[in-house]
Every structure is written in structure tokens, then in C-alpha cells.
C-alpha positions in Angstrom: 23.3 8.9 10.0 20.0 7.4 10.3 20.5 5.3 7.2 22.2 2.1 6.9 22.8 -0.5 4.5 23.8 -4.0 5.3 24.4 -6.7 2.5 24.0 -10.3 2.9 23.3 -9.9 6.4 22.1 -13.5 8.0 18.5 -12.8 9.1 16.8 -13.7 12.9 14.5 -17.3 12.7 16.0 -20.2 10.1 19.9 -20.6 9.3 19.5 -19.7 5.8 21.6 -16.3 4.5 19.6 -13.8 2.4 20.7 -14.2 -1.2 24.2 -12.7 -2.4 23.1 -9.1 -3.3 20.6 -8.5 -0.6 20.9 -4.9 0.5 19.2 -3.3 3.4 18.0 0.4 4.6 17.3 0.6 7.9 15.1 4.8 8.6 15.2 4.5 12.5 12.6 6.7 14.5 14.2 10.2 14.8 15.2 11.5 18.2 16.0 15.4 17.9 12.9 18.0 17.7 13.5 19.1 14.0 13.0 15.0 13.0 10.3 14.4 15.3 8.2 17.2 14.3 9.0 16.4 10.5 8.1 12.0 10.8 5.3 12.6 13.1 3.6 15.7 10.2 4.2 13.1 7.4 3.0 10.3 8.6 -0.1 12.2 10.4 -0.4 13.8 6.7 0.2 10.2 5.2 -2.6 8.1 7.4 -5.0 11.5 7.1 -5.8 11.9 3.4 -9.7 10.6 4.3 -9.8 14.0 6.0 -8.6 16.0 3.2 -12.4 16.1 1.8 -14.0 18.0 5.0 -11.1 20.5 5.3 -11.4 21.6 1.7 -15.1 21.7 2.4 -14.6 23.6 5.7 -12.4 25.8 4.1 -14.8 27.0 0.9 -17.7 27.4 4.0 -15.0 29.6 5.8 -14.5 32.3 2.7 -17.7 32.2 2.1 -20.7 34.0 3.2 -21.6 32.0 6.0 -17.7 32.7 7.5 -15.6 35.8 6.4 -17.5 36.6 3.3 -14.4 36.7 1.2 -16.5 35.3 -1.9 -19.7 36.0 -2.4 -22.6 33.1 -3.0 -22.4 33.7 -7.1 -18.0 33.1 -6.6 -19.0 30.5 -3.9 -21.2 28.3 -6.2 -18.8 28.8 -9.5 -16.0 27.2 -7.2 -17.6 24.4 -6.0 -19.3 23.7 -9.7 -16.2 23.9 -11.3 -14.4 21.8 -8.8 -17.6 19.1 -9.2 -17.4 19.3 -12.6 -13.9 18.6 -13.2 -13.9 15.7 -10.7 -16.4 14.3 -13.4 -14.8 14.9 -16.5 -11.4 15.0 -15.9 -10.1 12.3 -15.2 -6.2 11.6 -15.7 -6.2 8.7 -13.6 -7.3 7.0 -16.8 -4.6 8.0 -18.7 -1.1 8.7 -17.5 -2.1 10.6 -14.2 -0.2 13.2 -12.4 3.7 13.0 -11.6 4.2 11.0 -8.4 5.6 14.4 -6.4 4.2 12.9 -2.8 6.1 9.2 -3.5 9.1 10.3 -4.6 9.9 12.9 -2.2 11.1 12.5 1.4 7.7 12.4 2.7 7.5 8.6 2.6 11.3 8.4 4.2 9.9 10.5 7.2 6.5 8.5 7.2 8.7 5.1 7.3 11.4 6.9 10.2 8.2 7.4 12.4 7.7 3.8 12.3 11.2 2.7 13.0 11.1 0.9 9.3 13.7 -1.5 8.2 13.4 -2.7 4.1 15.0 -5.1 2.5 15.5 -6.2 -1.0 17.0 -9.8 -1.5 19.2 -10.4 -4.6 21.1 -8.0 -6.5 19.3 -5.0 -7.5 16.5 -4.9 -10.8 17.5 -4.6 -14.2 16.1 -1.5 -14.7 15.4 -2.8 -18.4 13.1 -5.0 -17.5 9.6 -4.7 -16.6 8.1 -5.6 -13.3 4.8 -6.0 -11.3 5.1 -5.7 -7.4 2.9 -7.7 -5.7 2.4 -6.3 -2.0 1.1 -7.9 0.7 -1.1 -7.9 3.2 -3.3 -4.8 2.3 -3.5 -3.9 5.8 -7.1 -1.9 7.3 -4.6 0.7 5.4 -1.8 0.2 3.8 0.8 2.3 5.2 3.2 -0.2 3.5 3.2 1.7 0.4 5.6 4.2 1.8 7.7 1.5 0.8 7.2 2.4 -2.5 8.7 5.8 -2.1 11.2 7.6 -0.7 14.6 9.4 -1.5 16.7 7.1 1.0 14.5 4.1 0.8 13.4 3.3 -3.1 16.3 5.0 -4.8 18.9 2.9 -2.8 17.2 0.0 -3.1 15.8 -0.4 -6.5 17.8 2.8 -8.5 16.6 3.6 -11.8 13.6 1.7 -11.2 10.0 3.5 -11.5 6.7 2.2 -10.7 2.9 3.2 -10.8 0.1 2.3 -8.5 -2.8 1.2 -9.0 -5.7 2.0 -7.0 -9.2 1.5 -7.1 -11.6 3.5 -9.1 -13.9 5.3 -6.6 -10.4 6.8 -5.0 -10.2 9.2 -7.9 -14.4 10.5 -7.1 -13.3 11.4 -3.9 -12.6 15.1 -2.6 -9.0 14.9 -1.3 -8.7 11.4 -1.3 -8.4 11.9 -5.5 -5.7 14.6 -4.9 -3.5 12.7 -2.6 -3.9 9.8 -4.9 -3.2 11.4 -8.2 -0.5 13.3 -6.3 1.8 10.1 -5.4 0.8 8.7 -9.0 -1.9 6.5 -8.6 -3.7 5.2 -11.8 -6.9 3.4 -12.0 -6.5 0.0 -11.0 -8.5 -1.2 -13.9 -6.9 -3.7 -16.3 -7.1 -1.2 -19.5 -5.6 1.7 -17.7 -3.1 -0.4 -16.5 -2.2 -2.0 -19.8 -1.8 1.5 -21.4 0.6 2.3 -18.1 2.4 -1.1 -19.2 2.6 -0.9 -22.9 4.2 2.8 -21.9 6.8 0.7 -20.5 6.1 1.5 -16.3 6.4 -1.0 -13.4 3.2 -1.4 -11.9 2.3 -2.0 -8.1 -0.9 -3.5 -6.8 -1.9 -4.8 -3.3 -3.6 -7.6 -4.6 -5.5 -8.5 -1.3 -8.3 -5.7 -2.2 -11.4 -5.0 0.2 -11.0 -8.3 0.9 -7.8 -8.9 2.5 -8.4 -5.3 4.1 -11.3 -6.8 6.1 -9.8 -9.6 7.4 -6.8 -7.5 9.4 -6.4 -9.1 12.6 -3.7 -7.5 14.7 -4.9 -10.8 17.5 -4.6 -13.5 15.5 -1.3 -15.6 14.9 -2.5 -16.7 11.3 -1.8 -13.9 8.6 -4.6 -14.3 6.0 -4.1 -13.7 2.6 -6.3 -13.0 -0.3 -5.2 -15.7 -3.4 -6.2 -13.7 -6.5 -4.7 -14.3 -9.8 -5.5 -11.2 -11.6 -2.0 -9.9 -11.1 -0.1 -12.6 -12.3 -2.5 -13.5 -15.5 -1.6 -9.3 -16.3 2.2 -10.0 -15.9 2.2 -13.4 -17.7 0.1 -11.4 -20.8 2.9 -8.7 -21.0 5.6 -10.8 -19.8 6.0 -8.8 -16.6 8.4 -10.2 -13.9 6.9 -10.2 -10.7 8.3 -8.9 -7.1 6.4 -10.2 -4.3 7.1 -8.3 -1.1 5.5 -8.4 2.7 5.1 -5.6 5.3 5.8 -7.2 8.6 3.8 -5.3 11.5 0.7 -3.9 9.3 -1.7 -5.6 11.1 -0.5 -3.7 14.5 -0.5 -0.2 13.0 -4.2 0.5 13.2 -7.0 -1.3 15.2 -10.1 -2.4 13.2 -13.2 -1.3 13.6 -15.9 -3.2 11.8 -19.2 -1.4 10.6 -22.8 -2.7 10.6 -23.4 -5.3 8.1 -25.8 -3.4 5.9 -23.6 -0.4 5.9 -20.7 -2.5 4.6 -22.3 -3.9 1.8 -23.8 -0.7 0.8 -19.9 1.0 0.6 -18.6 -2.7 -1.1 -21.2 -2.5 -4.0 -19.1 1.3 -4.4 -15.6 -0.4 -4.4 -15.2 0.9 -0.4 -14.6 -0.9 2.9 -16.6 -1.5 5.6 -13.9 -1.8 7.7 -12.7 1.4 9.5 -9.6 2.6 11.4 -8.4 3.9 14.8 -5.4 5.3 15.5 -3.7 7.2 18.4 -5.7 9.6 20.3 -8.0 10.9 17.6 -6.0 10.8 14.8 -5.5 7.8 12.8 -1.7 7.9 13.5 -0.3 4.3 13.7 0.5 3.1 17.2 4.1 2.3 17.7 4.7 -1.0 19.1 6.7 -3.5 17.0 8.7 -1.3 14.1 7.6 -2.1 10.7 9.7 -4.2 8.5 9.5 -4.7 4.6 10.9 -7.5 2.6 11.0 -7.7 -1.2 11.5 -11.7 -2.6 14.0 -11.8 -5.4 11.9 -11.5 -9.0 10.1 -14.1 -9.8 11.0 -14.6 -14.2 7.5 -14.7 -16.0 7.6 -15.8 -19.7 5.1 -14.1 -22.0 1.9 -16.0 -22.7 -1.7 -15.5 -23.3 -3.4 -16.4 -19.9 -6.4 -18.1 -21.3 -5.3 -20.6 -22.9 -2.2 -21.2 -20.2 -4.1 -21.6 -17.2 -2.1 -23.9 -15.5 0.7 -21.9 -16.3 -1.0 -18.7 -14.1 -1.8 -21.6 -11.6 2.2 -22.3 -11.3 3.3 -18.8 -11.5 0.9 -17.9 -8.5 2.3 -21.0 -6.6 6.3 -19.2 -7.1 4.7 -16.3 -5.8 2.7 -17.8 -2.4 6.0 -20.0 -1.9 7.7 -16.8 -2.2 5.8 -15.0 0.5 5.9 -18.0 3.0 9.7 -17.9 2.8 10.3 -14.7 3.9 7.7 -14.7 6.6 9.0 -17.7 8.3 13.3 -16.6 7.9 12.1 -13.0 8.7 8.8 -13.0 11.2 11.5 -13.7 14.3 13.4 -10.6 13.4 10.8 -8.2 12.8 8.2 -9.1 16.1 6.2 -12.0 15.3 5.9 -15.4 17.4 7.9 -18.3 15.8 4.3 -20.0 15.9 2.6 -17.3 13.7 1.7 -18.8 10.9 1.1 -17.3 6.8 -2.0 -18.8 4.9 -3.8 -18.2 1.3 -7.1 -18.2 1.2 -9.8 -18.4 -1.6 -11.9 -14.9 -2.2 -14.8 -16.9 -0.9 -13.6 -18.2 2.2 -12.5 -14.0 2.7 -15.5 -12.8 1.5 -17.1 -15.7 4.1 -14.9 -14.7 7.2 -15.4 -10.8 6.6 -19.3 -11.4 7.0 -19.4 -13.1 10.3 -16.1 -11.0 11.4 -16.4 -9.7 15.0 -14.9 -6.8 16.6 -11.8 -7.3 18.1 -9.4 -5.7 20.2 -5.8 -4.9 17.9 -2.4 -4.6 19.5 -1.9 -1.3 20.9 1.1 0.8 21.6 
């Protein structure tokens, strides 16, 4: 089998034992033809949903009069209306979205066998009566760690009976294919109503808290991880008395290499809630290269006691400190195991200084397989 679970397994870097309760999958890469051809199609349909647009575009121009005249202009322009008009005015990402068919299938345990994944829950598994806010860092240029989220063989043996909802950001959902991927593996709004509905439901919730900002500051050279310190997240799960998971994808910042656009251009796409930094993966694809495997750790939950997070300030302030201390433990006990230097170092920064360092960010060359 492919699959294996280890539990409190000592881990590579410090002495120090995972907690009692820790439990480990390990998806490694497939060897045989079937497996290959199925990881390499799910992650190249995983990392490709920015294409999805243009094909579905290609394919109305194919049936159409200008290709096999299948449809004429009349059935043409009442498909592409009605598609337009219900991107505008339907719009379940407000509400409770679509049934997350993509995440909770095997297509994220194929995406995460193609990178040679290994994930890793410390403590004893969630109370599946409680609720819980995962907090996943770093965002990556684009966030292949949220096939961590999914999976047959990964999320149900790690976290059973435990179901969560992303949230993403708005434009996502105004986007041809990128909206049907997104609504496909659950996605929500990432706005603090819709997710407060999703809580008040009684759903987890999972955000990659970093945003645009931490996206842009991906830097597969540099030995300091950067992380974006918002406290959004935690002021949400302090109002609803959400616990909160912190978890780090070790390797993200190797997958892709970053390719920074023209100032002007990337201010223009941040004023629409988009990136200015793009991707490049193998060949012409945006396939991840495959250097170091990717690793995923999960901190034990951090307990959050219901308050209102105006008027307890400091209290978000100590809550977010459980959460950074949290990250910067299992980067230095697991960064030895999973690829990293022991110098490589883990730092918060403020939104500013990330805002600051994206401006004046140069092009540089990422890891490559």
C-alpha cells in the first residue's frame, strides 16, 4: 500500500516527540502507469483551473458558426447570455454553495501522491463536536496545500467526521471556470457575513490567512519564510468561540516559480481582489516541479473562549501570539525532515511591511526540479 500511518513517531531536527495521538499519512509518488497517469491528470487538472475559462470559451467558438456550425448565432448568443447572466445573479457562494464533490474525492489524494506528500496531525484526533477554524499557512504563489484539505486517504483518516468549508475570495466566484472549480470543492465567499452564516450552520471553516499579500512575497530563494500577521481569523473564531488549527505546508514555496508583473498591472488586478504575481510550472503547464516532496503539519487545536473581539483586544492579541508560537514550533522540529536548511528561519510580518516588500519585489530565480 501507498498509505501509511505512524503514531507518535519522533520527528527529524529538535529531540522533542510529537504529542501522544499524533497520526501520520504518508501518499508516496506512484510508480506503475495506471497511478502515474491518474496523479499526474489530477494535479495538472488541480494547478490548471485558470485555464478552465478559455477552454469553455474555445469550446462555445468550436460549435458555433465560426467552427462546426452545430448552433447557430441566435443558440450561440442565448448560451453565452444565459451563462453571463447567471454568473451575475446566481450566486451560491453567498449562501451555502455547492457540495464539495472535487475535495472530497480522491482527486486531492492523487494531486498530494504526485508530490510525494506526507501529513501530519499532532494530538489525538478533533472532537468532531466542536467547531474549528483552520488557519493555513504560507499561501504559496498557489496554494496547492489545500489538497490537504481533501482527500479519501488523507482527511478522513486524519480528522474523521470532521467537515470544513473554504473560504475564498470574492472575485473567484466572477470568474469563468475558476467559479466552477471553486464552487465545485465548496468554496464560499471569504467575506465575514457569508462565513458567519457557514458558522452559525455549524461548519468548520478554512482560510489561508496570508491573502494577496503573503502570495506575493513567495520566495522559493530565500531562507526566511515570510508570513502575513492578520488577525481577522482569530477575532472570527474568538466571536463564535471557534477553536483554531494552525497548520504549515512545508515545500510551497518550491512548487511553482514566481513571476512578478509590471507594477501598474499589479495594482490594477489588487484593486479587483487578484494577484499580480503569476506562476510557472513544468514545461508549459503550471504543473509543480518535483524537488523536495511536500509535507503538511497540523498544530494540536489551539482552545478559544467565546468573546466579543472589540472590546477584548488584547485577548485577540494573545490568541494570535498561541497561534504564531504555534507555527514556529513545527517549522523548526519539522523543517529538517521535510527539506529545509536547519538555518531557515519562520518570521511574521505586519501587512505593511508585506504590502512594502511586494512593491519593490524583484524577479527571482525559484528552485527548480
Amino acid at each position: 500500500q501507498n498509505c501509511f500511518i505512524f503514531f507518535n513517531q519522533a520527528m527529524a531536527g529538535e529531540k522533542k516527540e510529537a504529542p501522544p495521538g499524533t497520526e501520520e499519512v504518508r501518499l508516496k509518488r506512484l510508480e506503475g502507469p495506471i497511478g502515474n497517469t491518474l496523479q499526474v491528470l489530477s494535479a495538472l487538472l488541480f494547478a490548471s483551473y485558470f485555464w478552465f475559462g478559455p477552454i469553455m470559451g474555445c469550446s462555445v467558438a468550436a460549435v458555433s458558426p465560426v467552427g462546426l456550425n452545430l448552433l447557430g448565432w441566435r443558440s450561440t448568443a442565448a448560451v453565452v447570455g444565459s451563462y453571463f447572466l447567471q454568473l451575475i445573479f446566481y450566486r451560491p457562494q453567498l449562501k451555502r454553495g455547492w457540495p464539495a464533490l472535487l475535495l472530497t474525492s480522491r482527486l486531492s489524494d492523487y494531486v498530494l501522491h504526485y508530490y510525494d506528500s506526507t501529513s501530519v496531525r499532532e494530538g489525538p484526533p478533533l472532537d468532531p463536536k466542536r467547531q474549528y477554524l483552520f488557519a493555513m499557512y504560507p499561501h504559496g504563489v498557489y496554494g496547492v496545500c489545500r489538497a490537504f484539505t481533501g482527500g479519501v486517504t488523507n482527511w478522513d483518516r486524519l480528522f474523521p467526521g470532521i467537515g470544513m468549508r473554504w473560504g475564498s475570495f470574492g472575485m473567484a466566484f466572477y470568474l469563468p471556470g475558476i467559479r466552477e472549480f471553486s464552487l465545485l470543492a465548496g468554496c464560499l465567499d471569504a467575506g465575514k457575513p457569508t462565513l458567519v452564516k457557514a458558522i452559525k450552520r455549524g461548519e468548520n471553516i478554512a482560510l489561508l490567512p496570508g491573502g494577496l499579500d503573503e502570495m506575493a512575497l513567495t520566495d522559493g530563494l530565500s531562507k526566511d519564510t515570510k508570513l502575513v500577521g492578520r488577525r481577522g481569523f482569530v477575532a472570527l473564531a474568538i466571536e463564535h468561540g471557534m477553536d483554531i488549527v494552525p497548520g504549515f505546508c512545508f515545500g510551497e514555496k518550491w512548487i511553482h516559480r514566481t513571476v512578478q508583473l509590471p507594477g501598474f498591472i499589479s495594482r490594477f488586478l489588487r484593486s479587483r481582489q487578484m494577484s499580480g504575481t503569476m506562476l510557472k510550472g513544468r514545461g508549459l503547464t503550471f504543473l509543480g516541479f518535483l524537488d523536495v516532496p511536500l509535507g503538511y503539519v497540523w498544530a494540536e487545536p489551539i482552545k478559544v473562549e467565546k468573546k466579543d473581539p472589540t472590546t477584548n483586544r488584547e485577548y485577540v492579541e494573545e490568541v494570535f501570539n498561541q497561534v504564531e508560537a504555534s507555527l514556529k514550533d513545527i517549522f523548526d522540529r519539522y523543517k529538517g525532515r521535510f527539506g529545509y536548511d536547519e538555518k531557515e528561519t519562520l518570521s511574521m510580518i505586519t501587512v505593511e511591511d508585506a504590502q512594502a516588500a511586494a512593491g519593490h519585489h524583484k524577479k527571482k530565480k525559484n528552485k527548480a526540479a
